[in-house]
N, C-alpha and C positions, 0 to 999 in steps of 0.2 A: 619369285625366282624359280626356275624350269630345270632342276638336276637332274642330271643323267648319270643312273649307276651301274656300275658292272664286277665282275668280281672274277678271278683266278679259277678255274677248271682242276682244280682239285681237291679232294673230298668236301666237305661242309663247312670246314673253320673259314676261308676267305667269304663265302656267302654269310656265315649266321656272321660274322662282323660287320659285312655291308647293309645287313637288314638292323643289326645294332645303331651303326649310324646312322640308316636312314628315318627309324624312327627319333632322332635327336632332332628330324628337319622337320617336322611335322605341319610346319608352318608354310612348307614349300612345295610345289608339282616334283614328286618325284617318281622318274618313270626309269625302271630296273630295262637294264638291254644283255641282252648275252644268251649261252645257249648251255648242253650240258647238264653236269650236276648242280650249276649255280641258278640254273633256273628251275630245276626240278626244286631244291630249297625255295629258293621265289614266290613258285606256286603253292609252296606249301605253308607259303608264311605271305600270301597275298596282302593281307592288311598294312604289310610297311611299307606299299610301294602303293601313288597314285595309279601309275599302268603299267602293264608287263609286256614287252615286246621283246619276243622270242627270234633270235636272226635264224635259227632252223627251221622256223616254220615256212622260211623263204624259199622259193621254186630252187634256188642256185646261191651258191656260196657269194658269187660275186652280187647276187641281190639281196643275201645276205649284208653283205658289205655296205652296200647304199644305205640301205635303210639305216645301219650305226651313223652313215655319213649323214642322211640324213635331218639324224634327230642331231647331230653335233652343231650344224648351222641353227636352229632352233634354240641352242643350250643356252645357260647362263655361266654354268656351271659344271666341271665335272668328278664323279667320288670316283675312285679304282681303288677298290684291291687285291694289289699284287696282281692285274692283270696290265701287264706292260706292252700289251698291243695297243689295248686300248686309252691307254697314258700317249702314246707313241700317235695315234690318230688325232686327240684330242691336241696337241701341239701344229699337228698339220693342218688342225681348222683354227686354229689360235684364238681357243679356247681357256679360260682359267683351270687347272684339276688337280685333286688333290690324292696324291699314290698314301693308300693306308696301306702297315705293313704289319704283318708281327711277328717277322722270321729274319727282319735286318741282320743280326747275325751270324743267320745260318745261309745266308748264298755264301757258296762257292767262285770266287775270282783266282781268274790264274793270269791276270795281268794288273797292271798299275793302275790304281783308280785314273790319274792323270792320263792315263791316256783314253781310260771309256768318255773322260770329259770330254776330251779333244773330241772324241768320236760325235758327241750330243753336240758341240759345239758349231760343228760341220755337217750335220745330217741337212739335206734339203726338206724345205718345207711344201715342195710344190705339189705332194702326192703323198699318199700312206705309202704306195709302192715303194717312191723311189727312195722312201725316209725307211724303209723294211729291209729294202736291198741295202741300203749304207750299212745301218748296223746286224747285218747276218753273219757279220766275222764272231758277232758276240754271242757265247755262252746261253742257253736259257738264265744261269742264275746271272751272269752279266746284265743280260738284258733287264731283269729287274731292277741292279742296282745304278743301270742307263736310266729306267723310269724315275728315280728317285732324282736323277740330276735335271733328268728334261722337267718336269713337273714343277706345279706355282708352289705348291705346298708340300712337305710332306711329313705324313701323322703315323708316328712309330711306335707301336708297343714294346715296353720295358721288357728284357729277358737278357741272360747273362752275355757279356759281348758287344750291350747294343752303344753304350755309352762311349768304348772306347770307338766303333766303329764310325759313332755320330760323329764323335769330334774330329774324325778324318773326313766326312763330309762336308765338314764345317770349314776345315785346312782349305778346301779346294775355292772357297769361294765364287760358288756357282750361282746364286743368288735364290737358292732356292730355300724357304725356308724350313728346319726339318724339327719337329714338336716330338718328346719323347713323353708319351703319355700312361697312365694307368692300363686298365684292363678294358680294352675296345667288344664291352658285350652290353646286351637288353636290360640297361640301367632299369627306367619304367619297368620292365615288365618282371624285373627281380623285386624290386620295390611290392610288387601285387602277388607275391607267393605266400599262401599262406604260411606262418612259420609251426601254427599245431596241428595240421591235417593229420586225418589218421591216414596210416602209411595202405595203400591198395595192393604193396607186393611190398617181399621181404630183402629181395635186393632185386637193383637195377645194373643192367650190364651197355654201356652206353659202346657201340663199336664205329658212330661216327659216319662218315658221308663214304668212306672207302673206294672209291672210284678216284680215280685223277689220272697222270698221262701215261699210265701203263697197265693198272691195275683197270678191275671192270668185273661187274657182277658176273659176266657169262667168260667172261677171258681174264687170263691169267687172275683166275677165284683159288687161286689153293689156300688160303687165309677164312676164305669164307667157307670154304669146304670141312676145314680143319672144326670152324667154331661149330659147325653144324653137327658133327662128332659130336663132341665135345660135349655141349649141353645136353646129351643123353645122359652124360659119366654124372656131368654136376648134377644134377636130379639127384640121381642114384647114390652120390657120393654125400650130397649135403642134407639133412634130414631138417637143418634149421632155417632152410630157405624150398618152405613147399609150395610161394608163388615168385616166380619171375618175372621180370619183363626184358627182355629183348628187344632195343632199340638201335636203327639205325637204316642207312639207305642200304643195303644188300635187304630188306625185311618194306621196300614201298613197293609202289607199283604193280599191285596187285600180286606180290611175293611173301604175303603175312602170313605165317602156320604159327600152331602149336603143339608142340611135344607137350606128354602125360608120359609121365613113368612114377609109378608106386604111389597114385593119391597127389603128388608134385605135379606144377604147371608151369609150363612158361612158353610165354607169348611172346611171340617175333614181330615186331610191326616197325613203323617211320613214323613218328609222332611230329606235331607242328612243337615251334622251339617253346612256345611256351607252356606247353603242357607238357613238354619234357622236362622240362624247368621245376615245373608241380611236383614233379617225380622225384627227380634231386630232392628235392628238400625233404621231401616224404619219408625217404626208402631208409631201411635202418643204416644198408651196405651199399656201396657202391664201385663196382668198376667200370675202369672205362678206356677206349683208344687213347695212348697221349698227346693228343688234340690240345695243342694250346688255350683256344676259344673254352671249348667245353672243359679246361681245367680253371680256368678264370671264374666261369659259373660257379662252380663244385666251392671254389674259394669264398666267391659274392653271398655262397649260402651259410657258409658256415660247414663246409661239408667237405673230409679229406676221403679221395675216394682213393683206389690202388688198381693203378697202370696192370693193363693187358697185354699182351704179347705183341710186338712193335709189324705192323703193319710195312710202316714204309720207310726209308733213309730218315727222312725231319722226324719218324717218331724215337728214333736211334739217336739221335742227335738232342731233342729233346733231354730224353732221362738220361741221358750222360752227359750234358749242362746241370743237371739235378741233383747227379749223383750225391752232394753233401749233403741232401736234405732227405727227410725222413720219405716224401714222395719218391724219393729217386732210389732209394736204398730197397726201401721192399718192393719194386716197380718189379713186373716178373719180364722175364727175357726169353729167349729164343737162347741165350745164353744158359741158361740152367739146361737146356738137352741138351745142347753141341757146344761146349765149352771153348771147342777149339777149333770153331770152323766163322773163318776173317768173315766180316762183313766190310764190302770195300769200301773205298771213303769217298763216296758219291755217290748223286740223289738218284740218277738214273740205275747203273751196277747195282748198287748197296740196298736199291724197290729190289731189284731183279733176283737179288742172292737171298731176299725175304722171301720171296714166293717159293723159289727149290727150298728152302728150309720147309718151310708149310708144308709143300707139296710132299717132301721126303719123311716128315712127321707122320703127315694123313694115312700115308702106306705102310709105311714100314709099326708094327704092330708092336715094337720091341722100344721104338724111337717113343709111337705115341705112349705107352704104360709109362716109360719115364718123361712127357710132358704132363700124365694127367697128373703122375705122383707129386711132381717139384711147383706145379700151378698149386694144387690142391695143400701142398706144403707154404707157400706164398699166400694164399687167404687163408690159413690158419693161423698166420701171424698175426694177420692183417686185422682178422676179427675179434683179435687177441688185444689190440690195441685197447686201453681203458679212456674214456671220455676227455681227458686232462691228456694225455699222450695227443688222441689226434685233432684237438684244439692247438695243441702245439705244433703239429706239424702244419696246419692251415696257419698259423703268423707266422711262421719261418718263410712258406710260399710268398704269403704277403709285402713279406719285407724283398723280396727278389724280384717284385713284379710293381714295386713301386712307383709312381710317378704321375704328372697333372692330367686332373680331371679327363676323357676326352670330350664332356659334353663342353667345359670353358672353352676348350681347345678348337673344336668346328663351329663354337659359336662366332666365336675372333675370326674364321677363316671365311664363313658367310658373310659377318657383317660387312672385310675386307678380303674380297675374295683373288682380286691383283697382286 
């Protein structure tokens, strides 16, 4: 069978789950398509994909286009996650495809599921176009939860919300089937970490793919800018962490440094996912973006690590789904400096008011001494915690993120993929 994968344009969580499930196909031609951060992930994690076809590399968007259209006449089959163009194309070649999700959730609708049905119900099939123009009344988060309806399958990651949500997918009877599954990360390649390694650094700071549709290493960076601060103070501030590792996509692409302050290191790089993985399990400490994916890992190892300062709206929304659990409670905020300044409730606005917070940290000299104070306050809990504490807080996540297999789960959907 000939799969065609592709995956959502923002930061690493929808790439490292599409590389998760593509190695579950391993039995089948799978060839990754798309452009972005999800292919810069791709390339760095080449072994999960039979071949990579990059639509930027194309002279023109529109040959861009071809080429997806392309490979979809050739398909057998098709993976998305959460990238609902490409769900949306794969219906115009009438194609089988399956939309993975794991922020069901957290879209945003401000109209009646019944009627985005209607919308899928009536989209024309005779062009991506004219199936683009129908539904452009809809929402970006709309549109996703369109791809769920148009789609043969659809394989959802467990997280607070998602159960009541399904069973309103289920209400509509659209025929589509929708699977609520475990934790969609590198089963295999968890399975192969060692569990006694000795650790190469003292903690690991995981910050995540950080790009997606407003954010950007060179544009709107005051997040990135801030952490770059930052990791001079931690050096200087923590004496029991004198190697670091610094992971994440603002640190590829030939953007790897090291800071050295007082005998202390710490190394900035993009590691491929499974030697980050090694690291996870290794490191004594750990924090990280609240990256659903990369918090699933952290869980699969046995490892509770403690949320960094929220990047973007889904990370907002995240740890305040969380908030009852020991991960959500010590999670650090943008909230411990500005107490009292709204973050809006939207993905777009609510990215946009993250970045002026950053931005107004990074400057303002009064703002940052009371980020580094109330962070530096925040991991001295954290490393405070006793071995029986954060065991407990890893089953508490456990039990929040529960549910079947997704290796059974895409196995069912291959064997019957109609």
């Amino acid at each position: 069978m000939r799969i065609l994968m592709g995956a959502q344009n923002c930061g690493f969580g929808p790439a490292s789950e599409l590389v998760a499930v593509s190695r579950l196909l391993s039995g089948h031609e799978r060839v990754f398509v798309g452009d972005g951060v999800s292919a810069v992930f791709a390339r760095r994690n080449a072994d999960a994909f039979d071949d990579i076809r990059e639509a930027a590399t194309q002279e023109t968007a529109e040959a861009g286009s071809a080429m997806v259209d392309d490979l979809l006449r050739t398909g057998d089959l098709v993976v998305s996650v959460m990238d609902a163009a490409l769900v949306v194309r794969s219906v115009v070649a009438r194609r089988p495809v399956v939309m993975v999700d794991s922020l069901l959730s957290f879209w945003q609708v401000g109209r009646p599921l019944t009627e985005i049905r209607e919308l899928c119900a009536s989209m024309p099939r005779s062009s991506f176009a004219a199936a683009d123009r129908h539904l452009e009344v809809l929402s970006p988060h709309e549109r996703v939860v369109a791809a769920h309806l148009l789609a043969t399958h659809s394989v959802v990651q467990n997280f607070p919300g998602v159960t009541r949500r399904a069973a309103e997918f289920a209400a509509l009877e659209t025929g589509c089937a929708m699977h609520v599954t475990g934790s969609v990360i590198d089963l295999e390649g968890l399975r192969k970490v060692p569990g006694d390694a000795e650790p190469e650094y003292d903690l690991l700071i995981n910050v995540g793919g950080f790009k997606n549709f407003l954010l950007d290493f060179d544009v709107n960076n005051d997040y990135v800018r801030l952490l770059h601060r930052w990791i001079t103070d931690l050096l200087r501030d923590w004496h029991r962490f004198p190697r670091v590792l610094v992971c994440g996509g603002p640190f590829g692409e030939h953007r790897e440094r090291t800071v050295s302050v007082a005998g202390r290191r710490a190394d900035c790089c993009f590691l491929p996912q499974r030697e980050l993985l090694r690291q996870v399990a290794s490191a004594p400490d750990y924090l990280l973006a609240p990256g659903l994916t990369a918090l699933h890992e952290a869980l699969a190892l046995g490892r509770l690590p403690l949320a960094i300062h929220e990047q973007h709206y889904a990370h907002v929304f995240t740890v305040r789904q969380l908030d009852g659990t020991l991960f959500g409670r010590t999670a650090g905020r943008f909230a411990d400096v500005l107490p009292r300044h709204r973050i809006p409730e939207d993905d777009f606005a609510g990215t946009a008011a993250l970045v002026e917070i950053a931005g107004r940290i990074r400057e303002d000299d009064e703002l940052y001494a009371r980020f580094r104070r109330t962070f530096n306050e925040r991991i001295e809990h954290y490393v405070s915690l006793t071995p029986a504490q954060r065991r407990q807080g890893v089953e508490e996540l456990r039990g929040v993120f529960d549910g079947d297999p997704v290796s059974s789960v895409m196995a069912g959907i291959v064997t019957h993929p109609e």
